[in-house]
The first five atom37 places (N, CA, C, CB, O) and aatype in JSON, in Angstrom:
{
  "aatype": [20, 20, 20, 20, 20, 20, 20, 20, 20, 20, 20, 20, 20, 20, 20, 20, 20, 20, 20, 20, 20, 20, 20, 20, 20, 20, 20, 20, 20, 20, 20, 20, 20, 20, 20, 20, 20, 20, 20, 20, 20, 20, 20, 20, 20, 20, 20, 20, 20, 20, 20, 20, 20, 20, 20, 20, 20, 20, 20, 20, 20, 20, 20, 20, 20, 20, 20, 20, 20, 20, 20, 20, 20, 20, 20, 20, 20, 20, 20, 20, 20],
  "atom_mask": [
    [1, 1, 1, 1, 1],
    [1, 1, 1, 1, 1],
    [1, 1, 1, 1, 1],
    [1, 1, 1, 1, 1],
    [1, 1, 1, 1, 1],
    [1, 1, 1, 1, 1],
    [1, 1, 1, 1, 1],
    [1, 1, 1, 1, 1],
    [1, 1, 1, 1, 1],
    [1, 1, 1, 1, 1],
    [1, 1, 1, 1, 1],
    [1, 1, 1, 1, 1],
    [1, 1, 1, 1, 1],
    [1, 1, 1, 1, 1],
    [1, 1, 1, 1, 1],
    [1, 1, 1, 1, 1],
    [1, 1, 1, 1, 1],
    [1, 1, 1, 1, 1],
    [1, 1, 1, 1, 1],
    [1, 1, 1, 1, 1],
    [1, 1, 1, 1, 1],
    [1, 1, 1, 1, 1],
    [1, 1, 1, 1, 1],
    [1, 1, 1, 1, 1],
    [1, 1, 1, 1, 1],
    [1, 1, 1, 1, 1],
    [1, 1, 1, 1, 1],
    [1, 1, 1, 1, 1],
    [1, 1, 1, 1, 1],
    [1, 1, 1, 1, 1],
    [1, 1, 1, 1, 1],
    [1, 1, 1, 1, 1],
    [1, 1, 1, 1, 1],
    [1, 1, 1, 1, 1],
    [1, 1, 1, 1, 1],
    [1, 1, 1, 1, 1],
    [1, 1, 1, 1, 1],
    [1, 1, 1, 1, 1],
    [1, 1, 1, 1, 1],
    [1, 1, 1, 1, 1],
    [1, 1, 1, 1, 1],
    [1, 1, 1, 1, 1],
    [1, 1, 1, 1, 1],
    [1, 1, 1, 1, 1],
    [1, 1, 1, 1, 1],
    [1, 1, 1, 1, 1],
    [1, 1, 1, 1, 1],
    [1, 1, 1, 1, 1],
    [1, 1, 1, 1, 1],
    [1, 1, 1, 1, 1],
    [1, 1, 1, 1, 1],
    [1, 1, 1, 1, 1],
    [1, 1, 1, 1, 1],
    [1, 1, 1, 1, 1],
    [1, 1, 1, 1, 1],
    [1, 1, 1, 1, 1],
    [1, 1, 1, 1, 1],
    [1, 1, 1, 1, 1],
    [1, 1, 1, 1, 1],
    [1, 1, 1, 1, 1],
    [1, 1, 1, 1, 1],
    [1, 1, 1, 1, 1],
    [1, 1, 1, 1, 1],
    [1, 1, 1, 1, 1],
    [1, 1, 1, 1, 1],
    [1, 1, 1, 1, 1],
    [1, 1, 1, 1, 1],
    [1, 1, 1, 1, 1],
    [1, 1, 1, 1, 1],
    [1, 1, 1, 1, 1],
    [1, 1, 1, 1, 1],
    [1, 1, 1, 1, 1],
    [1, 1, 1, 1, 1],
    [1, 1, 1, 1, 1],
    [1, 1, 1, 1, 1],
    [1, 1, 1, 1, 1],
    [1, 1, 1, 1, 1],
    [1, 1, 1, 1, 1],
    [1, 1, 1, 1, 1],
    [1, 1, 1, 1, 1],
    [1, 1, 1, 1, 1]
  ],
  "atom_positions": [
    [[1.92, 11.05, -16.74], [0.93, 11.94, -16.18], [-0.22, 11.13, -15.57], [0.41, 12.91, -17.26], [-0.9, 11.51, -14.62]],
    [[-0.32, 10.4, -15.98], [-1.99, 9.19, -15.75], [-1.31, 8.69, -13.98], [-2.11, 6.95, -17.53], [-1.83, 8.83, -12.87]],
    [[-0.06, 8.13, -14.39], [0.15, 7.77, -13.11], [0.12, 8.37, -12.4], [0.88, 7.36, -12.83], [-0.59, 7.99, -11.47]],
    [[0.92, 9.93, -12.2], [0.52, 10.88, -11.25], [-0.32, 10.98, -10.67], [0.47, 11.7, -11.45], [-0.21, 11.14, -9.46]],
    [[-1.33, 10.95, -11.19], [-3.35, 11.3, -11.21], [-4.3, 10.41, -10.76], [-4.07, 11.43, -12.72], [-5.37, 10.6, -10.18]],
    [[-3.4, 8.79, -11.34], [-3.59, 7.85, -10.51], [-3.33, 8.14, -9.18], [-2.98, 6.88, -10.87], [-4.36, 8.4, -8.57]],
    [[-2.06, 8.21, -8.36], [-1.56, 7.71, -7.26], [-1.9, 9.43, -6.07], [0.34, 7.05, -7.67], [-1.87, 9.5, -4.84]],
    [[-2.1, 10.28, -6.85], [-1.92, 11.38, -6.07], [-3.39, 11.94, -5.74], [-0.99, 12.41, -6.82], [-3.71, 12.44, -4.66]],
    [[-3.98, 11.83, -6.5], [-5.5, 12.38, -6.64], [-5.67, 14.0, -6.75], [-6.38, 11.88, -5.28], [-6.51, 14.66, -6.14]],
    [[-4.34, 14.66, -7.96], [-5.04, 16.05, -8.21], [-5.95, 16.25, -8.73], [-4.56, 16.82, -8.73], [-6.62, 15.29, -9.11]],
    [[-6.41, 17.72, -9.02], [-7.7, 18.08, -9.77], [-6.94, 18.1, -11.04], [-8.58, 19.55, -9.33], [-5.74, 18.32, -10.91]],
    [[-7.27, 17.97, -11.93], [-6.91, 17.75, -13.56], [-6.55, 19.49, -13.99], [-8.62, 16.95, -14.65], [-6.18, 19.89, -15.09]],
    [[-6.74, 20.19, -12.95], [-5.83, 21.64, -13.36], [-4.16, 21.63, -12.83], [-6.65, 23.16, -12.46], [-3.04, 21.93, -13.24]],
    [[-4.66, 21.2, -11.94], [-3.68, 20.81, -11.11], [-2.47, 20.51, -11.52], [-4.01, 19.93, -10.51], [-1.46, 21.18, -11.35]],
    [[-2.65, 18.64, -12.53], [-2.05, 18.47, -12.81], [-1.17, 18.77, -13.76], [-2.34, 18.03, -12.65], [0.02, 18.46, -13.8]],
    [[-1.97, 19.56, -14.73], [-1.28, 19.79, -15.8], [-0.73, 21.2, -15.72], [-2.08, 19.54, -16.95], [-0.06, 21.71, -16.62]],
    [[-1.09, 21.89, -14.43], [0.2, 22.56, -13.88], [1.31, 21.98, -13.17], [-0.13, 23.42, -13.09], [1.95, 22.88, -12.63]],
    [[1.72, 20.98, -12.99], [3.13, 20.02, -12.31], [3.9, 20.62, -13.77], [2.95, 17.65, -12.04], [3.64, 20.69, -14.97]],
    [[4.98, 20.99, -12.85], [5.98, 21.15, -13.43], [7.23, 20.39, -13.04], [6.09, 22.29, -13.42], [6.81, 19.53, -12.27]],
    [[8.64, 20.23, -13.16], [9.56, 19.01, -12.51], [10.05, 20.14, -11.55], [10.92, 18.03, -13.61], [10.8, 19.8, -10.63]],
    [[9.72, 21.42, -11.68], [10.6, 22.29, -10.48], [9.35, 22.29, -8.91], [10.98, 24.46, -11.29], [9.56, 22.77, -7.8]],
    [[8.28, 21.68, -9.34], [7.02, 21.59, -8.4], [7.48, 20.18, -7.35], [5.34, 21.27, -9.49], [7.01, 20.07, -6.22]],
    [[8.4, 19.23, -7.9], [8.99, 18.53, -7.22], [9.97, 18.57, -6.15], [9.24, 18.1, -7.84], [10.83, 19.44, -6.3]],
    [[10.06, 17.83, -5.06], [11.14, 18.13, -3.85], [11.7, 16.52, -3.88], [10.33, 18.76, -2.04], [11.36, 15.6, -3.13]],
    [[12.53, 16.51, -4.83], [13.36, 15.28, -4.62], [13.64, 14.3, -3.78], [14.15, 15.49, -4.68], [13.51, 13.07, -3.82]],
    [[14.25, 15.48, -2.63], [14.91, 14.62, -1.72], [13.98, 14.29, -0.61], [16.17, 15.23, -1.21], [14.29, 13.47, 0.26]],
    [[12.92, 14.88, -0.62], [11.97, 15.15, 0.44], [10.63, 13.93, -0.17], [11.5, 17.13, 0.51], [9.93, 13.29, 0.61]],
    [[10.51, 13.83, -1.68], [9.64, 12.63, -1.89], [8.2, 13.29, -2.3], [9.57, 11.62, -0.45], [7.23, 12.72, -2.8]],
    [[8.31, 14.28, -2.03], [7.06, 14.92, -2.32], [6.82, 15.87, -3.4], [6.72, 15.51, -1.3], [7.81, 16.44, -3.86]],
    [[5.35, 16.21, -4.01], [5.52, 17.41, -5.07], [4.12, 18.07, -4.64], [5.67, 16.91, -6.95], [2.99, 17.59, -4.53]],
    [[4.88, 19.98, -4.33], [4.24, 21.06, -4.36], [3.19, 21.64, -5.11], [4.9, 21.6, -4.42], [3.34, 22.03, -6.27]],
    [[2.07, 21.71, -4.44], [0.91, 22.14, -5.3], [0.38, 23.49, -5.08], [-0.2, 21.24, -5.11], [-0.39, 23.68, -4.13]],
    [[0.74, 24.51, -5.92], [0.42, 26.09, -5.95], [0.0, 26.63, -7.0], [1.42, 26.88, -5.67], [-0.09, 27.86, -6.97]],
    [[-0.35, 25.98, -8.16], [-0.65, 26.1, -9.38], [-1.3, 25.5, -10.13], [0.01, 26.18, -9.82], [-1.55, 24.34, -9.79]],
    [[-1.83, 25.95, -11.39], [-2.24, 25.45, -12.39], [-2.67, 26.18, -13.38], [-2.96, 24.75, -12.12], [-2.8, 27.39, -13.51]],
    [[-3.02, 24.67, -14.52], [-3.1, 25.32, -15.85], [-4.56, 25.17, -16.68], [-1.93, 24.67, -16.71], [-4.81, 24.11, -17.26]],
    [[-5.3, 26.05, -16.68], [-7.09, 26.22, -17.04], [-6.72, 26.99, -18.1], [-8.37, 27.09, -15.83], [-5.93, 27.88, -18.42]],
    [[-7.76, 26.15, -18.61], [-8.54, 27.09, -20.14], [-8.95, 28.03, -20.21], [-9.57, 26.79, -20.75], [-10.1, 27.77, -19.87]],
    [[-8.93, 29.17, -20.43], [-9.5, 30.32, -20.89], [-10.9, 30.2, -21.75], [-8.47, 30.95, -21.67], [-10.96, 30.82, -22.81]],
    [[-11.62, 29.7, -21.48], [-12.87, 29.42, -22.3], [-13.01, 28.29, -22.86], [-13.05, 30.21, -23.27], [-11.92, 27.76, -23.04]],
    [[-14.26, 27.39, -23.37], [-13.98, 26.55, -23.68], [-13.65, 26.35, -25.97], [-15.1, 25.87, -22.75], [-13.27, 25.37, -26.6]],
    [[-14.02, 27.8, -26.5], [-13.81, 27.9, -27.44], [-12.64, 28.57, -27.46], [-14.69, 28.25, -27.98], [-12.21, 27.95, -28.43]],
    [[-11.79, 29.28, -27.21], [-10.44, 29.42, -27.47], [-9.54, 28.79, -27.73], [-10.05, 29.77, -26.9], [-8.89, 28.87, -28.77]],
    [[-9.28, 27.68, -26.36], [-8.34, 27.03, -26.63], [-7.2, 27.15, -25.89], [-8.15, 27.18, -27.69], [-6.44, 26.21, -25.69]],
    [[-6.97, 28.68, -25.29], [-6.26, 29.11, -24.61], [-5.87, 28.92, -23.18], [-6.5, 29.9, -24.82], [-6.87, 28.81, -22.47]],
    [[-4.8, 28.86, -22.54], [-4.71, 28.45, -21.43], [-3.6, 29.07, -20.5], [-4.64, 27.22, -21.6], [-2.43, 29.12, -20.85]],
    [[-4.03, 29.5, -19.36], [-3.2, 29.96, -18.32], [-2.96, 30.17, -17.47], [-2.95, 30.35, -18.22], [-3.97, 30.32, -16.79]],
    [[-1.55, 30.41, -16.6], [-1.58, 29.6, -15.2], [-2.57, 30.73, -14.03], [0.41, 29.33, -14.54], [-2.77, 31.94, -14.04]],
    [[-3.04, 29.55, -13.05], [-3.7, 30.21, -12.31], [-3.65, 29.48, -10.88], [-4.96, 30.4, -12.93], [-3.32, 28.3, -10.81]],
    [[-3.99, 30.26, -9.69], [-4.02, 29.7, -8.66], [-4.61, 28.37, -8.5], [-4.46, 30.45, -7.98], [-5.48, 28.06, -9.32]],
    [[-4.15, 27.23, -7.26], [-5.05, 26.64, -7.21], [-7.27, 26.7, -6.7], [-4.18, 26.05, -6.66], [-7.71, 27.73, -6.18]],
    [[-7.91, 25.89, -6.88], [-9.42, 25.86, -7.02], [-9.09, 26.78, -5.3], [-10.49, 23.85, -7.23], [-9.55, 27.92, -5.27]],
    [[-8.47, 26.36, -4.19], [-8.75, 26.89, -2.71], [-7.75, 27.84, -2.61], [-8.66, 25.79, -1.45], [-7.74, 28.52, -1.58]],
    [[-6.52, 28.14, -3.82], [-6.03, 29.33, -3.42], [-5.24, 29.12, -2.9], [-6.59, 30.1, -2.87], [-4.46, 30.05, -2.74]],
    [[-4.86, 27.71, -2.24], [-4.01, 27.59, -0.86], [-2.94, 26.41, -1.56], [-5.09, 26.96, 0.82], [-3.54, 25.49, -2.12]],
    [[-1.87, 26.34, -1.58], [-0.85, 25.71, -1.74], [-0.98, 24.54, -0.75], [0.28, 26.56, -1.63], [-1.42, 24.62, 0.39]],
    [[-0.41, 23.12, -1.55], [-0.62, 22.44, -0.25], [0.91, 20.98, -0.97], [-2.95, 21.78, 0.09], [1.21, 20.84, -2.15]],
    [[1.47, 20.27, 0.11], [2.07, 19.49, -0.19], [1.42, 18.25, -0.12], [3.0, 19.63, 0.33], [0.52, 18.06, 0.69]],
    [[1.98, 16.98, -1.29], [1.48, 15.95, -1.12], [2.46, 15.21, -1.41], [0.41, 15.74, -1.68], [3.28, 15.64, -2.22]],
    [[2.62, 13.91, -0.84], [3.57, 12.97, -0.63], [3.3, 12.02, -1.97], [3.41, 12.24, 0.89], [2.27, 11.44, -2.29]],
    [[4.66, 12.08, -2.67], [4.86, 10.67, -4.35], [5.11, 8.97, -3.4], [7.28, 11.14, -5.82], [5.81, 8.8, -2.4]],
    [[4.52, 8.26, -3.91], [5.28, 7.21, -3.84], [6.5, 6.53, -4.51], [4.61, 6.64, -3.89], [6.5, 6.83, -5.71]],
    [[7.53, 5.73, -4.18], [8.56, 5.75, -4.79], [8.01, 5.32, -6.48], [9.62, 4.78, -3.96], [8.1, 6.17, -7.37]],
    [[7.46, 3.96, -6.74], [7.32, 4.28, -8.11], [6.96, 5.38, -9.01], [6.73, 3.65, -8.38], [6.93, 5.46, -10.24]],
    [[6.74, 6.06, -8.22], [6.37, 7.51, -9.29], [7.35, 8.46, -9.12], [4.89, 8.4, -8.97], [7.38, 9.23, -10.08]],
    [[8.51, 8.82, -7.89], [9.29, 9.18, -8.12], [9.99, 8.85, -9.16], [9.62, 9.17, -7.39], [10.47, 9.64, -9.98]],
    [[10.11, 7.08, -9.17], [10.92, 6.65, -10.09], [10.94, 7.04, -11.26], [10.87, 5.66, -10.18], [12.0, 7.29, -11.83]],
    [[9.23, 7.2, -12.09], [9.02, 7.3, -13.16], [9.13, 8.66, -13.42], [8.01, 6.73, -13.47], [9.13, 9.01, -14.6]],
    [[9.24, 9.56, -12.47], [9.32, 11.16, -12.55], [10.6, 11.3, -13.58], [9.62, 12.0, -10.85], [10.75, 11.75, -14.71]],
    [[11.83, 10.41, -12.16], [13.24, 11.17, -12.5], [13.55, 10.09, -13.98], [14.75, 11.03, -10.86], [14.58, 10.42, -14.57]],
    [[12.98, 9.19, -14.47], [13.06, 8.84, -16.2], [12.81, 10.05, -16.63], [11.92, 7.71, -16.97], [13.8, 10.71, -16.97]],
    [[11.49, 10.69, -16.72], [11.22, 11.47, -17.36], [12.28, 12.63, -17.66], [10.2, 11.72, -16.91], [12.85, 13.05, -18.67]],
    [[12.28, 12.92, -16.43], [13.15, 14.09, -16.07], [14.57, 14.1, -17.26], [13.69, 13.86, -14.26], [15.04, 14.98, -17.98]],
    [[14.96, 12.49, -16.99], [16.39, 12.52, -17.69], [15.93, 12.54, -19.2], [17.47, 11.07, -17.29], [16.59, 13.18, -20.02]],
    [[14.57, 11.69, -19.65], [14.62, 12.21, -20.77], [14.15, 13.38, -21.73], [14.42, 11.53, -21.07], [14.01, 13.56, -22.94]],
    [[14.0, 14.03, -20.64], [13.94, 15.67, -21.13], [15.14, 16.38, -21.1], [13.05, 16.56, -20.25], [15.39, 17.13, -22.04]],
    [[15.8, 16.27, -20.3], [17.34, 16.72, -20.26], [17.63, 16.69, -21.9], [18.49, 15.51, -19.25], [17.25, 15.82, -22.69]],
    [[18.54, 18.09, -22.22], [19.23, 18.12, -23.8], [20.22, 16.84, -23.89], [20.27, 19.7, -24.12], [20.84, 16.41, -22.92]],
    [[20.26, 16.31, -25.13], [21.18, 14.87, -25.31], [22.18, 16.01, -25.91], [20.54, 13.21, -26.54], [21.77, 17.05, -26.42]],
    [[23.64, 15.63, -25.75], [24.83, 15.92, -26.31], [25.25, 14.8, -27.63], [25.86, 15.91, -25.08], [25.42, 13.58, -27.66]],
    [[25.32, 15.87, -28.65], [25.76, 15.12, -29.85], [27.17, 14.97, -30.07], [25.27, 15.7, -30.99], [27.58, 14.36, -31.05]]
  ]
}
């Protein structure tokens, strides 16, 4: 995630709305239409909401962070026992 945030420069709602389906693989880039805000700062609660301008926008990964995406990716995938 740091790297993301590093290399891309979302807003920190932003990011922690990326999801791996917010990604375009083949295209190199990941889709920004979302995110994930707190509901107050005593709750705790959190949920998705448009982005800060409302407006969806694409931004281009560099390959090392693709790279480190599709690790991730695989190690989220269910392991077969």
């Amino acid at each position: 995630m740091f790297l993301l945030w590093l290399s891309i420069g979302l807003r920190n709602t932003e990011l922690r709305g990326r999801t791996l389906d917010c990604i375009r693989w083949n295209e190199g880039e990941v889709l920004v239409c979302k995110s994930l805000r707190r509901d107050g700062y005593s709750s705790g609660k959190v949920m998705w909401a448009p982005t800060k301008t409302e407006k969806g926008r694409v931004v281009p990964l560099i390959s090392p962070v693709l790279d480190v995406l599709r690790e991730h990716q695989k190690e989220m995938e269910p392991q077969e026992i």
